[in-house]
C-alpha positions as a LaTeX table, in Angstrom:
\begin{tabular}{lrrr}
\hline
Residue & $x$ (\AA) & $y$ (\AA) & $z$ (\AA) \\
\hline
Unk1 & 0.00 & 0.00 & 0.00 \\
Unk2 & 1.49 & 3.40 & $-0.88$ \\
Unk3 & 0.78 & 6.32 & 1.07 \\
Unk4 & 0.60 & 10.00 & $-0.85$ \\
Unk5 & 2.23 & 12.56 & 1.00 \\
Unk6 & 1.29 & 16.41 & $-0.24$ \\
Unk7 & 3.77 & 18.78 & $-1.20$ \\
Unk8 & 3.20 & 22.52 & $-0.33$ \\
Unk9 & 5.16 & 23.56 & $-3.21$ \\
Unk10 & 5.68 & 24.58 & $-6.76$ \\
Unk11 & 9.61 & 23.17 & $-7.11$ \\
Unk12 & 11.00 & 20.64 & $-6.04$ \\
Unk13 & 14.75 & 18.79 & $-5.66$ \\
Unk14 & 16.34 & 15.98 & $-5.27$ \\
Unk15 & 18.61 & 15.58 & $-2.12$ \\
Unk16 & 21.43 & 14.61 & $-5.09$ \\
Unk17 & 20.71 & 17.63 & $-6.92$ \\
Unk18 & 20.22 & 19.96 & $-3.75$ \\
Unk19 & 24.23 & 18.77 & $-3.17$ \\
Unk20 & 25.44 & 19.30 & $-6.79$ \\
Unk21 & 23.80 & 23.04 & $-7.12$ \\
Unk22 & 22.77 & 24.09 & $-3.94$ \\
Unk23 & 23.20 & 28.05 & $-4.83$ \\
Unk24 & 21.15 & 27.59 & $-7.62$ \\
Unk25 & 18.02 & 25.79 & $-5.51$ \\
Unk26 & 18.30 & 29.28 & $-3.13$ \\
Unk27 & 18.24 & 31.24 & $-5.78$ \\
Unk28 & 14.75 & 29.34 & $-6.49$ \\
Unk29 & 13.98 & 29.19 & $-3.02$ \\
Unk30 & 14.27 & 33.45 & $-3.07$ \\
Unk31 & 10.95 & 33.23 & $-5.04$ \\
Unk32 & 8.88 & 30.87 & $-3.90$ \\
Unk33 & 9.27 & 27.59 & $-1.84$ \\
Unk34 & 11.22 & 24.58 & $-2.78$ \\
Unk35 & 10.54 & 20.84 & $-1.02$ \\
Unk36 & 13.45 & 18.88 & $-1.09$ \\
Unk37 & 12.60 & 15.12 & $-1.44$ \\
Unk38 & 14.13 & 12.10 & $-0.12$ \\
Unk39 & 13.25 & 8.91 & $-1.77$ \\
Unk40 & 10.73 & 10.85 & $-3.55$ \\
Unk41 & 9.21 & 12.67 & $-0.26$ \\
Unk42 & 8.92 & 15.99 & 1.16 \\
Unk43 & 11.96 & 15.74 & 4.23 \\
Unk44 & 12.44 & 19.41 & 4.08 \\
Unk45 & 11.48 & 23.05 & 2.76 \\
Unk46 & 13.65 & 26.13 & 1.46 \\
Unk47 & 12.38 & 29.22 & 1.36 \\
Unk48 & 13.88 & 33.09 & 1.35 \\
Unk49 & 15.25 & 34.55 & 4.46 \\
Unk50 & 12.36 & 37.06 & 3.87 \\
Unk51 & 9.33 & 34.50 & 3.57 \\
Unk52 & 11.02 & 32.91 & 7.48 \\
Unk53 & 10.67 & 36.16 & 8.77 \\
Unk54 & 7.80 & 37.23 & 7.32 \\
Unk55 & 6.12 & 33.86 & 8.66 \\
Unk56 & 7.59 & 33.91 & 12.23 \\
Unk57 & 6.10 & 38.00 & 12.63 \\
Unk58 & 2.78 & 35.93 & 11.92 \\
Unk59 & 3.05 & 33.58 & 13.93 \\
Unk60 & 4.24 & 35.94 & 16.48 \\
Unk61 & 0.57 & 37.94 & 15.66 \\
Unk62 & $-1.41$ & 34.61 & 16.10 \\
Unk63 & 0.08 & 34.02 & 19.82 \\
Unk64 & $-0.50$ & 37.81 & 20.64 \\
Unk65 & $-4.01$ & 37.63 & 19.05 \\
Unk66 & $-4.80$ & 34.35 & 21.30 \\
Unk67 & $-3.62$ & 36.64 & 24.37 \\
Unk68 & $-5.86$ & 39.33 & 23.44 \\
Unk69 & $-8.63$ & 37.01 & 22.60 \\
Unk70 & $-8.22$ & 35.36 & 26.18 \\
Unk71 & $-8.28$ & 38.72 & 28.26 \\
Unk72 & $-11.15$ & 40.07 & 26.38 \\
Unk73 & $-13.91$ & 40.44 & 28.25 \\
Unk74 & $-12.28$ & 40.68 & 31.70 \\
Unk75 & $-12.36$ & 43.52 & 33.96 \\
Unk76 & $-12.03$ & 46.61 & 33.07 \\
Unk77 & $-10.32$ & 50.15 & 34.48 \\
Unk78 & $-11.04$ & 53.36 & 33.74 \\
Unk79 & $-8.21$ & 56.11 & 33.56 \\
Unk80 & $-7.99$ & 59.73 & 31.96 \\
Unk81 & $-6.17$ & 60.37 & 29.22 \\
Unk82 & $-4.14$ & 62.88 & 31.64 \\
Unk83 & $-2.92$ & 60.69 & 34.04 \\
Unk84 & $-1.25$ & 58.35 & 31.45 \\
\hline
\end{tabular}
């Protein structure tokens, strides 16, 4: 029985071909993400620098949102904008 495993990418590469020409799968990689496949399955994604970051400030958005989400609701103080 073989199992189909989804891959959440346009490009692909071999692990072989990831060795021979690595600069040339980043320079892929800089515009959209590349699964590198072992034995013909996804073991690993490359993606830009950029993309990383720009995923790990949303992540970093989703935990503050689940914070906010959680203390919603909860008591409240009043102040004046003058004694701030």
């Amino acid at each position: 029985m073989s199992i189909t495993q989804a891959i959440f990418a346009r490009n692909t590469v071999s692990m072989t071909d990831l060795r021979r020409n690595p600069s040339g799968v980043i320079d892929v990689a800089e515009q959209s993400p590349v699964a590198v496949l072992n034995h013909n399955k996804p073991t690993a994604y490359l993606i830009s620098a950029v993309a990383y970051e720009d995923m790990m400030e949303r992540l970093e958005d989703a935990e503050l949102t689940k914070i906010v989400k959680a203390r919603s609701g909860g008591k409240t103080v009043k102040v004046k904008l003058e004694d701030l």
